[in-house]
N, C-alpha and C positions, 0 to 999 in steps of 0.2 A: 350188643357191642356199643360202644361210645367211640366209633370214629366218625369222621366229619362225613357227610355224602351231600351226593348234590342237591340241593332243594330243588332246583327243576324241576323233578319227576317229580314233587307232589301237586304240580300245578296241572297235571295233564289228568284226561279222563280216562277211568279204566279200560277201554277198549279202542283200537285205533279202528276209522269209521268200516273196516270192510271186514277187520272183526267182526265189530257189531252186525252189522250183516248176516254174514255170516252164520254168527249165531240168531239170529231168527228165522235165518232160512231152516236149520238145521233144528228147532224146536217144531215150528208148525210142520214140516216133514217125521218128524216124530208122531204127533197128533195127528197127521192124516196121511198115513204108511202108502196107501195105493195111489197118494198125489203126484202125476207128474209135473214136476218144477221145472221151470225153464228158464234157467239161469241166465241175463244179460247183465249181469251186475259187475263181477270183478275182467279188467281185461286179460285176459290172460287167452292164447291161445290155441286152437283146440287142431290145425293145419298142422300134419307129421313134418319135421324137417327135411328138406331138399335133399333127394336122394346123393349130390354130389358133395352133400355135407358127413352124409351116414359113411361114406366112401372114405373121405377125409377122418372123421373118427376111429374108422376101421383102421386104416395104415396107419395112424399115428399110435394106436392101442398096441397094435405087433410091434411099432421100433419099437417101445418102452419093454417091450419083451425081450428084446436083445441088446449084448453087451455093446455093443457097436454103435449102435444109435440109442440107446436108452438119455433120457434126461433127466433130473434132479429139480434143485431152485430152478424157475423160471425168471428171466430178466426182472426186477420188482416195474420195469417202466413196460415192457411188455418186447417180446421176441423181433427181431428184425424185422420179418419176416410181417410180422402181422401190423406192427407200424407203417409198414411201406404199402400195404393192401389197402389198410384205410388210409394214407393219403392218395392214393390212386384212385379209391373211390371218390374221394373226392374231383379229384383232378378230371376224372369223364364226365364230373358234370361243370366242370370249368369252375373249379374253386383251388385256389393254389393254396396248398399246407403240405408244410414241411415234416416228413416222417420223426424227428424228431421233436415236433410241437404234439407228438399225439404218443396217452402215455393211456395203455391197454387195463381193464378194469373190469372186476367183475361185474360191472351193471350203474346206467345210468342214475337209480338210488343210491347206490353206496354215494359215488363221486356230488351228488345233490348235499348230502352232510359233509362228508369229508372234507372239502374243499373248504368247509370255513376254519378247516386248521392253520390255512393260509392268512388266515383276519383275524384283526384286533374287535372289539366290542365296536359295532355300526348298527347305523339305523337299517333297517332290511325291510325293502319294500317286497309284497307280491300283489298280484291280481288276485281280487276276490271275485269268484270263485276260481278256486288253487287248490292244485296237488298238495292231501293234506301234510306229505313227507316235507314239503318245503320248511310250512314252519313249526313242527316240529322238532326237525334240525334246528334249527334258531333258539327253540324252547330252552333244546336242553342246556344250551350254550349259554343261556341267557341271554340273549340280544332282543331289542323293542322290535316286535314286529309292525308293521302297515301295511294297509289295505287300498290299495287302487281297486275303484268300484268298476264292476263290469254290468252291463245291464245291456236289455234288451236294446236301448238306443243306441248303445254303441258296440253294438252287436258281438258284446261280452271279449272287448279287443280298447281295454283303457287305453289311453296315450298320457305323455306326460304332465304332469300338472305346477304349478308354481308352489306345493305343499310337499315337494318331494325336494327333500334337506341335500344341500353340496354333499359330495362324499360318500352317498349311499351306499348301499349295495340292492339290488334291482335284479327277482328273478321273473324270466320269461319262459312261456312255454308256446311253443309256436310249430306244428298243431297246440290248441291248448288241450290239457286235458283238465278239466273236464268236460268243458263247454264245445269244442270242437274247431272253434274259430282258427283263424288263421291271420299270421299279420301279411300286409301287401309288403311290396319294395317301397312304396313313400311311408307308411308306417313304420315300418322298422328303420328306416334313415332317419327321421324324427328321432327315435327311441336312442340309434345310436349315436347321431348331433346333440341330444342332450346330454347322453353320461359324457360326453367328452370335455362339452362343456362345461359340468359342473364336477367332474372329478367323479364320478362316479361309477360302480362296477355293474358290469351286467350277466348273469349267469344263465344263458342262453340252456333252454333243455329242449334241444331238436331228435327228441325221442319218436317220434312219428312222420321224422320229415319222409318217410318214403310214401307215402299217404297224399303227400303235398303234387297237386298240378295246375300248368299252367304255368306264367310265369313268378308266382308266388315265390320268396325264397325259400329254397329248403335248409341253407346255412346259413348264420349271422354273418359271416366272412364272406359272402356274397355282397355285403354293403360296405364300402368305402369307409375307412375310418374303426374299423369293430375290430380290427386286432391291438389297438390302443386302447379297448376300454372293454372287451367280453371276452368270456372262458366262455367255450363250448360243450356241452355232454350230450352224449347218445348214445345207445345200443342197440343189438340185434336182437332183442327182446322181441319185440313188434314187427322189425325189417326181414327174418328169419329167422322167427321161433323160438329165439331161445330163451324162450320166460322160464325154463326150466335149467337149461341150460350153459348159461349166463357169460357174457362176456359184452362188453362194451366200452366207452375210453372218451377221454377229455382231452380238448384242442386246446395246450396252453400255449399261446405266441408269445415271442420269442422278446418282442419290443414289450412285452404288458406288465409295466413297473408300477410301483406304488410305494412312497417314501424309503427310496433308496431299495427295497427287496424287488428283486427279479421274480416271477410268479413260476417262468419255467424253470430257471435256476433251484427256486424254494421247494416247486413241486415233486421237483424230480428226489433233493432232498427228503422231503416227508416220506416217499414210497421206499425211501432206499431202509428209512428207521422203523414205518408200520408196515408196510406190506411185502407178499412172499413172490406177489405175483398171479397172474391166472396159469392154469393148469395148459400145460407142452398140448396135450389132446385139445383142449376147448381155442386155445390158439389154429391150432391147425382145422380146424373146425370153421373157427369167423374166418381163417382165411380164403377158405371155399365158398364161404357164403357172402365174402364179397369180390371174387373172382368175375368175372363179365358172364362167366355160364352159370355161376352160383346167382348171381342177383337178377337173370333172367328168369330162374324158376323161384326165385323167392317174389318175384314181381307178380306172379302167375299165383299164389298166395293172397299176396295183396289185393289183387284183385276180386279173389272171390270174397275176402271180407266186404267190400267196397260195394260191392253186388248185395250183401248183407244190408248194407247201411241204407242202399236205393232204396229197395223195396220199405223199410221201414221208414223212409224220408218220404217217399211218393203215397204210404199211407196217410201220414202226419199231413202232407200239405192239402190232400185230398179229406182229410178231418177238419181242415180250418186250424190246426192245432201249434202254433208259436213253437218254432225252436232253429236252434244253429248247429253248423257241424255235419257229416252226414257227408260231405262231399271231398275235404280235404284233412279224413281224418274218422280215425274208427268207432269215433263217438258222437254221439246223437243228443241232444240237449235239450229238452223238450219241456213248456209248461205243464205244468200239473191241470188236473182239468177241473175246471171253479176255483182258480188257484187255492185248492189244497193243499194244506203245511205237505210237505215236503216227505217227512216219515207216517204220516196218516195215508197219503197217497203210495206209499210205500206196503204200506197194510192194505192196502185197498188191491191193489195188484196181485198181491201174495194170495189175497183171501176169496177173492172174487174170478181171479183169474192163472193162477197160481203161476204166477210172471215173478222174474226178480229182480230188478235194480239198482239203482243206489240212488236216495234221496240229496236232491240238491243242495239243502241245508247244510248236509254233511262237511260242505266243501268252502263254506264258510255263510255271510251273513246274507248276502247277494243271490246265494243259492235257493231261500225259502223261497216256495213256488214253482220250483223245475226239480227236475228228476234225467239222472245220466242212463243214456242205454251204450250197451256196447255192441259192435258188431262183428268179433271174435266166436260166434257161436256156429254150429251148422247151419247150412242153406234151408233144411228141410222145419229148425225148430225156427225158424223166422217167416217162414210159411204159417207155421199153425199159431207162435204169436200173434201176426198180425189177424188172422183168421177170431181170437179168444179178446183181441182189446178193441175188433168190432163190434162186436156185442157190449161191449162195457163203456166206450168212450164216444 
């Protein structure tokens, strides 16, 4: 064909990093058929959905069987019903958003790209090490990406710098993932006293705030000033299971302008020309699981990952062994040991211990030398890993 395409895509590498993965879990399990693998690599998790969500699925599956209640298109901004759920949820932890600032979505990655249909070509900062999706999205868009450095000194939790250009755009991830950290309340007032003052955007992904304790924020909108200058995203991916499942939604306020375009005005435009909507079922579904009896048992979830992350934290500190995360948040961030590159140590685990991870490099330049674990796994394989990385580390 001789039509135009994007060159973007040939700047990127053939596989995205959990592909990769992926594929060498699934080769060396080839080569060694009776291995059992014990996967901590991708987060995805492995906790059945809160029975009063299956409940919720159920009756929403039979209206759609009758003429009566059956539904069609779904609101493209999302059902009444489920906007007002998750401003509620908000609201019991003392965060006020407006049901009409939150527009329903199948999942906090979609809304991480999408959202720059809203933007002109900007400079677009992340934290290295970052969610590879971030700048990916940017990639294909064409946008300069940069790297706020996160390291061991600053306990992989950058703060602003005088090299970050008026006007940006600024993504955060708080839990982060990868590294696990978390920002305080003077931390994130910083972060949002700066974009205010330099005009710049910040795209808050509080995908793991249920994870977050103590008085850490769980929202950006928790901080004074962040509905002048942050969109928020989140889902019930991590909060109640639905990595499979999918639905989740973006807090655009209602003041958050940027030369002359209204952000919720525009947004709500774009879902009305690209999107259909999430599915009547999966609506009724996130509305149970953030009901006050749905987010008790999805917290009873949470917890037992968090029980996961102890024990592999209490080994780690009991090793001598460097790492963040682990406490507010389902990721464990941990040195390689003789700081080993990153995917060597990756082989090393597989081959020695047939453990599987995700190399830290992966996740940018900041990353060589640590290694992410996840604690989305059962109780009983995080017993026999830490039992297999005794003997190795």
């Amino acid at each position: 064909m001789k039509i135009n395409v994007n060159e973007n895509f040939k700047t990127f590498k053939d596989n995205y990093l959990f592909v990769e993965c992926a594929n060498k879990i699934a080769a060396y399990q080839k080569d060694n058929p009776k291995a059992k693998i014990i996967k901590l690599s991708i987060g995805d998790v492995t906790r059945p959905l809160p029975s009063v969500v299956i409940d919720a699925l159920k009756k929403a599956v039979e209206e759609q069987a009758q003429a009566e209640t059956f539904r069609g298109y779904a609101p493209e901004s999302g059902y009444d019903f489920t906007r007002v759920a998750v401003a509620n949820y908000y609201a019991r932890r003392g965060t006020n958003v407006d049901s009409s600032e939150v527009f329903i979505s199948d999942g906090a990655k979609s809304d991480c790209g999408n959202v720059l249909d809203l933007l002109g070509h900007n400079q677009i900062y992340v934290p290295d090490p970052v969610y590879p999706a971030y700048v990916d999205a940017n990639i294909m868009q064409g946008n300069h990406v940069f790297y706020i450095p996160g390291t061991l000194e600053n306990e992989f939790a950058p703060m602003p710098t005088s090299d970050i250009e008026c006007g940006s755009v600024i993504y955060i991830c708080s839990p982060n993932n990868p590294t696990g950290s978390v920002y305080n309340r003077e931390q994130l007032t910083e972060w949002v006293n700066f974009a205010n003052e330099h005009g710049c955007l910040i795209i808050f992904d509080s995908a793991y705030e249920a994870f977050v304790t103590g008085e850490n924020p769980r929202s950006i909108y928790e901080i004074e000033g962040a509905r002048t200058c942050a969109l928020e995203i989140c889902s019930l991916s991590k909060t109640a299971g639905f990595t499979g499942t999918r639905c989740g939604w973006m807090i655009v306020p209602k003041e958050l302008e940027a030369n002359g375009l209204n952000f919720n005005k525009a947004w709500s435009r774009r879902q009305a020309t690209r999107f259909n909507g999430v599915p009547y079922i999966i609506q009724r579904a996130a509305q149970a699981a953030l009901s006050e009896e749905g987010m008790k048992v999805c917290m009873e979830n949470i917890e037992y990952y968090k029980a996961n992350a102890a024990k592999m934290s209490e080994f780690l500190t009991r090793k001598g062994i460097k790492f963040t995360g682990g406490i507010n948040s389902p990721y464990i961030w941990m040195q390689t040991k003789d700081n080993t590159p990153s995917w060597d140590f990756f082989d090393y685990l597989l081959n020695e211990a047939q453990i599987a991870g995700t190399p830290g490099v992966g996740f940018g330049a900041q990353g060589e030398g640590f290694f992410r674990i996840t604690s989305f796994g059962k109780a009983e394989d995080y017993d026999e890993a830490i039992a297999r990385l005794e003997r190795i580390l």
